[in-house]
C-alpha positions in Angstrom: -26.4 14.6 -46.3 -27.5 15.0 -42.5 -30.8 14.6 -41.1 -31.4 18.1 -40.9 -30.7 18.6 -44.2 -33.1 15.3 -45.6 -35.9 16.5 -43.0 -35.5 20.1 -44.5 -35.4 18.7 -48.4 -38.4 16.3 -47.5 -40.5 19.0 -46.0 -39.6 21.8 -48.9 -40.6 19.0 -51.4 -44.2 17.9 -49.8 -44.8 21.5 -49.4 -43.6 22.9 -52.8 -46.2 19.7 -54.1 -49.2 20.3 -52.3 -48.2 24.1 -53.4 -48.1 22.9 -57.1 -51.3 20.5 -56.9 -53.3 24.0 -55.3 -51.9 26.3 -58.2 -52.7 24.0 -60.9 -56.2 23.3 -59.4 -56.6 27.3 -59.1 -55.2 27.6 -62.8 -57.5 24.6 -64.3 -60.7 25.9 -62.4 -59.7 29.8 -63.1 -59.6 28.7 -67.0 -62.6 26.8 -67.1 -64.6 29.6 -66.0 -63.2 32.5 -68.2 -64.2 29.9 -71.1 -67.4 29.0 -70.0 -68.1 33.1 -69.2 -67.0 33.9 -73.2 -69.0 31.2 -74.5 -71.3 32.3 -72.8 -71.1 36.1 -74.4 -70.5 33.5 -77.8 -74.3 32.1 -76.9 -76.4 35.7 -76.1 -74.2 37.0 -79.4 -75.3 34.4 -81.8 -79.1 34.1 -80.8 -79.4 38.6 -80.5 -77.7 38.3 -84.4 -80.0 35.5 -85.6 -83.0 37.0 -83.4 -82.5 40.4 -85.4 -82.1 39.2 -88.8 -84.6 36.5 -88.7 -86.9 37.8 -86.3 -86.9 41.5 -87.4 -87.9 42.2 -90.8 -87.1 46.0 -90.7 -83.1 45.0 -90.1 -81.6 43.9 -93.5 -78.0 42.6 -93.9 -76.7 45.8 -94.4 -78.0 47.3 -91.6 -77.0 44.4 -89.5 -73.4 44.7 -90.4 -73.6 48.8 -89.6 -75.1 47.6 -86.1 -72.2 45.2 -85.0 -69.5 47.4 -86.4 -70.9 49.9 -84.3 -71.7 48.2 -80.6 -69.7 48.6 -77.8 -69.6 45.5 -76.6 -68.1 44.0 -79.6 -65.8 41.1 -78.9 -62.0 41.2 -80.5 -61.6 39.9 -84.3 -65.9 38.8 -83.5 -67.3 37.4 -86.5 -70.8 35.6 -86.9 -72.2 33.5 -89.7 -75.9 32.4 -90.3 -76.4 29.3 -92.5 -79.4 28.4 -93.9 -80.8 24.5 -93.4 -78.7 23.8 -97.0 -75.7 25.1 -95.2 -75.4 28.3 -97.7 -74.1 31.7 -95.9 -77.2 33.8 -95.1 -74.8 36.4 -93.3 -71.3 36.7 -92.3 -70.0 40.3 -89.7 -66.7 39.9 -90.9 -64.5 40.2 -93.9 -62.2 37.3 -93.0 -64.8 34.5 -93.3 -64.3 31.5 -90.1 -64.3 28.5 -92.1 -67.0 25.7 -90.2 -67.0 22.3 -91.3 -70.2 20.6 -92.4 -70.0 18.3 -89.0 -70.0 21.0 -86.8 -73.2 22.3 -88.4 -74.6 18.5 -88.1 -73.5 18.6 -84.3 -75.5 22.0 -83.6 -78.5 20.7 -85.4 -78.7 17.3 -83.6 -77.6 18.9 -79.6 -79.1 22.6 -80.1 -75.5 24.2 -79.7 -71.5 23.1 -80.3 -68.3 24.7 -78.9 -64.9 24.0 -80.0 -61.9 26.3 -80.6 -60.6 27.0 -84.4 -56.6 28.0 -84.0 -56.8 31.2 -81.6 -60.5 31.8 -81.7 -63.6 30.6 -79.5 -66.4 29.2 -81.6 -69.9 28.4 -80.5 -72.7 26.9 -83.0 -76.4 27.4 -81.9 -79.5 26.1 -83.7 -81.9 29.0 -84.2 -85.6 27.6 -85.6 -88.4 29.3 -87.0 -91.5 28.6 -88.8 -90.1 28.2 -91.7 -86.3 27.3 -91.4 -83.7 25.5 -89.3 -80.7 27.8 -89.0 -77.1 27.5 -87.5 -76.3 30.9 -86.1 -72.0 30.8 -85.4 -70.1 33.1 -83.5 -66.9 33.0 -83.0 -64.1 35.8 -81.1 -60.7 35.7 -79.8 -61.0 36.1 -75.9 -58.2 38.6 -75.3 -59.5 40.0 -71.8 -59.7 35.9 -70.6 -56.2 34.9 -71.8 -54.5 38.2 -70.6 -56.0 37.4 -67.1 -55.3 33.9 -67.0 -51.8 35.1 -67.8 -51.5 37.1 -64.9 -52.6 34.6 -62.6 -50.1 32.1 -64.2 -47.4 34.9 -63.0 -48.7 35.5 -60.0 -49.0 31.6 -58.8 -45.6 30.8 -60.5 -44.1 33.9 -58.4 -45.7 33.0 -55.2 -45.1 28.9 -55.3 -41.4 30.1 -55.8 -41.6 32.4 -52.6 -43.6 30.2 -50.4 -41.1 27.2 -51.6 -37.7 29.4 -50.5 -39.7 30.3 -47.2 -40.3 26.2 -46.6 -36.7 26.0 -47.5 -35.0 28.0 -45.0 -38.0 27.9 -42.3 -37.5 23.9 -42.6 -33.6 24.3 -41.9 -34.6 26.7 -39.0 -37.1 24.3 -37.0 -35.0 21.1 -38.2 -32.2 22.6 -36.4 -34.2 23.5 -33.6 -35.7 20.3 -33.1 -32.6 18.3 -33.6 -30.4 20.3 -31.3 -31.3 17.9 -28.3 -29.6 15.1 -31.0 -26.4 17.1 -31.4 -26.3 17.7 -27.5 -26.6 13.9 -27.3 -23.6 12.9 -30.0 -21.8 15.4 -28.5 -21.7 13.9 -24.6 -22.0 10.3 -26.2 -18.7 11.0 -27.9 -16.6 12.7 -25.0 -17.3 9.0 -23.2 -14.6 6.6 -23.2 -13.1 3.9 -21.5 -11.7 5.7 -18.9 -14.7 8.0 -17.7 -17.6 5.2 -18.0 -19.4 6.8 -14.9 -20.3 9.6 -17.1 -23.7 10.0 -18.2 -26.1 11.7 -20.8 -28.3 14.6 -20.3 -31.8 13.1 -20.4 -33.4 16.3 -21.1 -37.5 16.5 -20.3 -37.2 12.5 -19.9 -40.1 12.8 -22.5 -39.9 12.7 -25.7 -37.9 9.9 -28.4 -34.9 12.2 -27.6 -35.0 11.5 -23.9 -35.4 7.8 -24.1 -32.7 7.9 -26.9 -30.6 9.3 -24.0 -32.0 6.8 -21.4 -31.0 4.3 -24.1 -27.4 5.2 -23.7 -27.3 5.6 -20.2 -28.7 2.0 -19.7 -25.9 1.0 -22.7 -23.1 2.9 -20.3 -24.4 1.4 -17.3 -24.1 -2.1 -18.4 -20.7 -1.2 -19.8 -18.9 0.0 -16.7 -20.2 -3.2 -14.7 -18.9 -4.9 -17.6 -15.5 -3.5 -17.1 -15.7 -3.4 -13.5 -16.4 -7.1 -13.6 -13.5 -8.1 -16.1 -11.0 -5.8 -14.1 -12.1 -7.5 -10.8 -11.8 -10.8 -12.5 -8.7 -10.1 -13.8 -7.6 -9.4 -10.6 -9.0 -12.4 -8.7 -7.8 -14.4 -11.4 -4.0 -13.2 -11.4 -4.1 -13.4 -7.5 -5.4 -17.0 -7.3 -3.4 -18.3 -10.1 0.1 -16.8 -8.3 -0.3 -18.7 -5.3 -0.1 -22.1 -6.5 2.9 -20.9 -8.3 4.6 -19.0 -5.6 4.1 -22.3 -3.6 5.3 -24.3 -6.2 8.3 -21.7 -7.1 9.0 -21.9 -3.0 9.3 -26.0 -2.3 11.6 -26.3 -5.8 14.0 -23.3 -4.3 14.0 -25.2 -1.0 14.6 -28.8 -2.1 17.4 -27.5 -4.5 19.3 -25.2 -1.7 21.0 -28.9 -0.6 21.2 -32.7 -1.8 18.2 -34.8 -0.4 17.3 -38.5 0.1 15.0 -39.5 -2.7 12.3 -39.8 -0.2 12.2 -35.9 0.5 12.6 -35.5 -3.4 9.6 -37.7 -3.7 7.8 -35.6 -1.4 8.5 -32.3 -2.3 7.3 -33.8 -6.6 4.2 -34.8 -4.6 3.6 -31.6 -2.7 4.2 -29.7 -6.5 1.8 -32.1 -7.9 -0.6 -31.6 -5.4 -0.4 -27.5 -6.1 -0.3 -28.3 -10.0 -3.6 -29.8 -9.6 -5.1 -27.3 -7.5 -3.6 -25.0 -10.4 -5.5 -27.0 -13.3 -8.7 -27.2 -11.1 -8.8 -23.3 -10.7 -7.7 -22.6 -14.8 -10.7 -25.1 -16.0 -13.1 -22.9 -12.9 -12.2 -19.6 -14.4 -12.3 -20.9 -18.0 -15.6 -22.3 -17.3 -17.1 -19.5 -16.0 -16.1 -17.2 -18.5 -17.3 -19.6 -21.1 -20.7 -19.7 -19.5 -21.0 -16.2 -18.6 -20.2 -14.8 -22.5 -23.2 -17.8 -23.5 -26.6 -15.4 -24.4 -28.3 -18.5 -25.9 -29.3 -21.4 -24.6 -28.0 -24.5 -24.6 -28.9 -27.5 -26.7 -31.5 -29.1 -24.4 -32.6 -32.8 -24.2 -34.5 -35.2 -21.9 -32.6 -35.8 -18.4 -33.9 -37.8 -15.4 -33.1 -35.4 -12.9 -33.0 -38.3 -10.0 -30.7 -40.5 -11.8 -28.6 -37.3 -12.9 -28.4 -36.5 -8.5 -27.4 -40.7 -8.0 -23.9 -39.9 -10.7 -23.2 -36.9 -9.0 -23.5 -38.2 -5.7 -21.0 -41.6 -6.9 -18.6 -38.8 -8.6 -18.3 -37.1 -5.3 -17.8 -39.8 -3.4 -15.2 -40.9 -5.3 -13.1 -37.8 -5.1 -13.7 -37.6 -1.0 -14.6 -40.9 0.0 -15.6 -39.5 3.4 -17.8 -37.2 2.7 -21.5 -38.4 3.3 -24.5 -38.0 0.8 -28.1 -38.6 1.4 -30.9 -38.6 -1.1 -34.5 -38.0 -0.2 -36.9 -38.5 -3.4 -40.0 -39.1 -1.5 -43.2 -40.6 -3.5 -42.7 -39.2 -6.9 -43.3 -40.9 -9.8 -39.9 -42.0 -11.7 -42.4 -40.0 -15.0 -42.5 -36.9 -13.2 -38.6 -36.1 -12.3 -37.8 -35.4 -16.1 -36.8 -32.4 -17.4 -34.5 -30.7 -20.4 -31.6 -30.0 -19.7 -27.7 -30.4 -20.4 -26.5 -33.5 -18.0 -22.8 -32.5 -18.3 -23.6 -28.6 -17.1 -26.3 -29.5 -14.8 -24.0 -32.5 -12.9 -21.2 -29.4 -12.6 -24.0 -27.3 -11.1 -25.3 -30.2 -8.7 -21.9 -31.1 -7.9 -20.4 -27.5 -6.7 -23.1 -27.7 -4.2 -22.7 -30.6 -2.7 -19.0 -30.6 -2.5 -19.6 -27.3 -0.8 -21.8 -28.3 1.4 -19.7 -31.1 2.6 -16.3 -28.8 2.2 -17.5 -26.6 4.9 -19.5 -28.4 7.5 -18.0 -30.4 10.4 -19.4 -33.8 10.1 -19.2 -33.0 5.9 -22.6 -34.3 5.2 -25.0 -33.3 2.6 -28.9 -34.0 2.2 -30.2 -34.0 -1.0 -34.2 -33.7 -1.4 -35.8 -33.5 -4.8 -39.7 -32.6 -5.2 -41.9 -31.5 -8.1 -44.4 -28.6 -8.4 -47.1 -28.7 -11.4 -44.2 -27.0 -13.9 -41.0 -27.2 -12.1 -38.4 -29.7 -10.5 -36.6 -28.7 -7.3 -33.9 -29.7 -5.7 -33.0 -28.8 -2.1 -29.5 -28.8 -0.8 -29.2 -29.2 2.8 -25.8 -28.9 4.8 -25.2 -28.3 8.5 -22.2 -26.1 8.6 -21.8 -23.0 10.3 -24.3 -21.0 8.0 -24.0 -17.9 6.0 -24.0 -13.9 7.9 -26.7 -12.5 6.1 -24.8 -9.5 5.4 -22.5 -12.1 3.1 -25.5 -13.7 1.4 -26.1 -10.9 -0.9 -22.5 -11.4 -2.8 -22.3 -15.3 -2.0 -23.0 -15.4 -6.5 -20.0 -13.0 -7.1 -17.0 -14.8 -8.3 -13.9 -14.8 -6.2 -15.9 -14.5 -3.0 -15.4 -16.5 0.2 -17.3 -15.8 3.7 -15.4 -15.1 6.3 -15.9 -18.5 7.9 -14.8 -20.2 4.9 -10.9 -19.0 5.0 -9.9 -22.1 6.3 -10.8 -24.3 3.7 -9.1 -24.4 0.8 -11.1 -22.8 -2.3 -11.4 -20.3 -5.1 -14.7 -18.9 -4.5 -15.8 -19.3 -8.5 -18.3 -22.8 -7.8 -21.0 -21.1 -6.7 -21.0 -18.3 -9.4 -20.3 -21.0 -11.8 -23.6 -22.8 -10.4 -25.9 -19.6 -10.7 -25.1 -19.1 -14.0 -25.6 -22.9 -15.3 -28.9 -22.7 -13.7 -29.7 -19.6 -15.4 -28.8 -20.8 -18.6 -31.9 -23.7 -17.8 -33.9 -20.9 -17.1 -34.1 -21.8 -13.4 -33.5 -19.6 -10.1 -31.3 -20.6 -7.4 -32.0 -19.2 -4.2 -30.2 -19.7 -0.8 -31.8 -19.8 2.7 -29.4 -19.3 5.5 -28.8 -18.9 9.5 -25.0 -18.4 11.2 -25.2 -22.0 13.4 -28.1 -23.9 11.8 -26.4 -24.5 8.2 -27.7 -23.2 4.6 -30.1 -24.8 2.3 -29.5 -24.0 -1.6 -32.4 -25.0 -3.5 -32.3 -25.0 -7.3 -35.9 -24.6 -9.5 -35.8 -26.0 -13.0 -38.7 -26.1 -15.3 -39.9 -29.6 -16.6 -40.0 -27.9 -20.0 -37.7 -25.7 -21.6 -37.5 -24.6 -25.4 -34.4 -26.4 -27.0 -31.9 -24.0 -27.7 -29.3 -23.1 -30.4 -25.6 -22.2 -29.5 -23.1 -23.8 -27.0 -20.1 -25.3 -27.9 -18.0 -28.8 -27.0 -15.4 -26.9 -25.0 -17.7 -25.2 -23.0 -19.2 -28.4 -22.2 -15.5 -30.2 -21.3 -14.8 -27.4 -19.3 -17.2 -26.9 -17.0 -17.0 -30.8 -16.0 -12.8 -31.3 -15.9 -13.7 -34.5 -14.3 
């Protein structure tokens, strides 16, 4: 069943009730009266038949009997019945005498009047007192006039819920559609997208109503998509470029050392050139395995307590004793040992410290880094200062995206995935890095962590391993 279709059900149905409820009430209220009106007529009947014979001497039985045949206002199959105090028949209109039980006689005596119905006929019981007796005047009719209405107006409310329920029907299909035209316009674009036309976009309509954000909804979705795709073609790409040179290389000093016999010292050294280009292979696989790992992460990581100052020392001996020349300095000022302690993941967060000074070394002259680490009232930060040749600022905006390498930075050999690698680490700390820059006065890197950050859930061994190949 569509929506249209439960929206125009649901509507018919609290209609067609509220309807119902209103025809009942109108039924119930529209009987209540016609029996109160004839027991009412019941009433002024009984007390003008016991008036006359009780009251009136000159009006006998008889005479009684010719009256009532004869009025006008006589009431269908109307018969009345005066009993004494003892309960004996004084007078009876009809030929077909009521039968009244001895309570209902009680009843009128004790409350002045009873009403009940006997079978198809109305029956009201009065007390009528003289001086010198207690009568019980009955009168009973069959309200033909009252039923044959109420009748009617059964017909008529059964005729008219039916009508007003098949107008609800089809009007509630009419402004369902109507109203949910928008939705089908929305399906409709939604489902011409695919892969291969991900610029497209939905109408937003009035950019109002649910509709309209339902649209927006999907064109935010979209958005995301297409830089999804965009990124993992562009990584692709990258990816298969940077991983062919090392092989082409590779491919190249094997084709060259086997075009003739050679001394086992040029062997040796074209084994250690392949070596060499084998581990720049490895380096870059673990990189790009890394940063995929880290970039599909959405939780955080399982946090614990790090001393961020002891956690800059490692790095600092690890980096050292890859590139023994490079040269490190570590400014921690006056802080308190308490105060540089934060929650983090030391394996990720080394990676992240280590990219940056390697960098920072890798492309400056005298391949020096300083290292300064300060505290704020909630965070940690730690500066990274180089003095290389700086960063154009028209390059600093896509310094973060993987795969890209300044122009100055051509020279060097590098893949151009640290950095991104590095941003995303920090972001999974829920820190910032930010990067200040000038061409010719070098680039400082500074990285904000929070002392305090919510332990999280989901990261696994081998992303752990990976981003710190060691």
């Amino acid at each position: 069943m569509t929506i249209r279709e439960k929206i125009s059900y649901l509507f018919a149905c609290i209609t067609a009730s509220i309807l119902l409820v209103f025809s009942l009430a109108i039924y119930f209220f529209s009987a209540q009266y016609s029996l109160q009106a004839f027991q009412t007529r019941l009433r002024e009947k009984a007390f003008t038949t016991g008036r006359l014979l009780i009251d009136v001497q000159e009006i006998d039985e008889t005479l009684l009997k010719i009256i009532d045949h004869n009025n006008l206002t006589s009431l269908p199959n109307e018969e009345v019945i005066i009993y004494d105090y003892q309960n004996h028949i004084l007078y009876k209109s009809g030929t077909d005498t009521l039968f009244v039980p001895t309570e209902v006689l009680n009843q009128a005596r004790l409350e002045g009047e009873y009403a009940y119905r006997a079978g198809n006929r109305e029956v009201v019981a009065v007390k009528y007192t003289d001086p010198e007796n207690r009568f019980v005047v009955v009168a009973s009719a069959f309200d033909q006039y009252g039923r044959g209405k109420l009748r009617n107006l059964a017909l008529i409310l059964a005729l008219g819920w039916l009508a007003c329920v098949g107008v609800v029907i089809g009007a509630g299909f009419f402004f369902a559609r109507g109203v949910l035209h928008p939705m089908t316009r929305v399906v409709d674009q939604v489902a011409r997208i695919s892969a291969s036309n991900l610029d497209a976009r939905v109408n937003e309509g009035n950019g109002q109503d649910e509709i309209a954000q339902l649209a927006q909804t999907f064109n935010q979705m979209l958005s995301r998509l297409q830089a999804a795709f965009e990124t993992q073609r562009s990584f692709v790409a990258n990816a298969s470029h940077e991983l062919r040179t090392p092989l082409t290389a590779m491919a190249g000093e094997i084709d060259v050392a086997l075009l003739q016999e050679r001394s086992v010292e040029e062997y040796q050294e074209v084994l250690q050139s392949v070596q060499d280009d084998n581990k720049q292979m490895i380096r870059l696989v673990n990189n790009l395995l890394a940063l995929a790992q880290v970039s599909g992460a959405t939780a955080s990581l399982p946090l614990r307590p790090v001393s961020i100052d002891e956690l800059l020392w490692q790095t600092r001996e690890r980096l050292l004793q890859q590139h023994p020349a490079y040269s490190v300095d570590l400014w921690f000022g006056t802080v308190d040992e308490g105060d540089l302690e934060g929650e983090g993941n030391e394996q990720l967060l080394q990676t992240a410290f280590f990219n940056l000074m390697e960098n920072a070394c890798k492309y400056s002259d005298p391949h020096w880094v300083g290292v300064e680490l300060s505290t704020t009232a909630t965070a940690l930060c730690v500066r990274i200062i180089d003095k290389g040749p700086g960063i154009p600022l028209a390059e600093q905006a896509r310094i973060f995206e993987p795969f890209f390498r300044a122009n100055h930075t051509q020279r060097v050999a590098g893949h151009g995935i640290g950095l991104s690698l590095t941003q995303r680490i920090v972001q999974l700390h829920q820190g910032t890095l930010a990067l200040h820059s000038s061409e010719g006065q070098g680039s400082v890197f500074t990285v904000t962590l929070p002392r305090a950050v919510g332990v999280g859930t989901s990261a696994t061994n081998a992303l752990i391993a990976s981003a710190n190949p060691g």
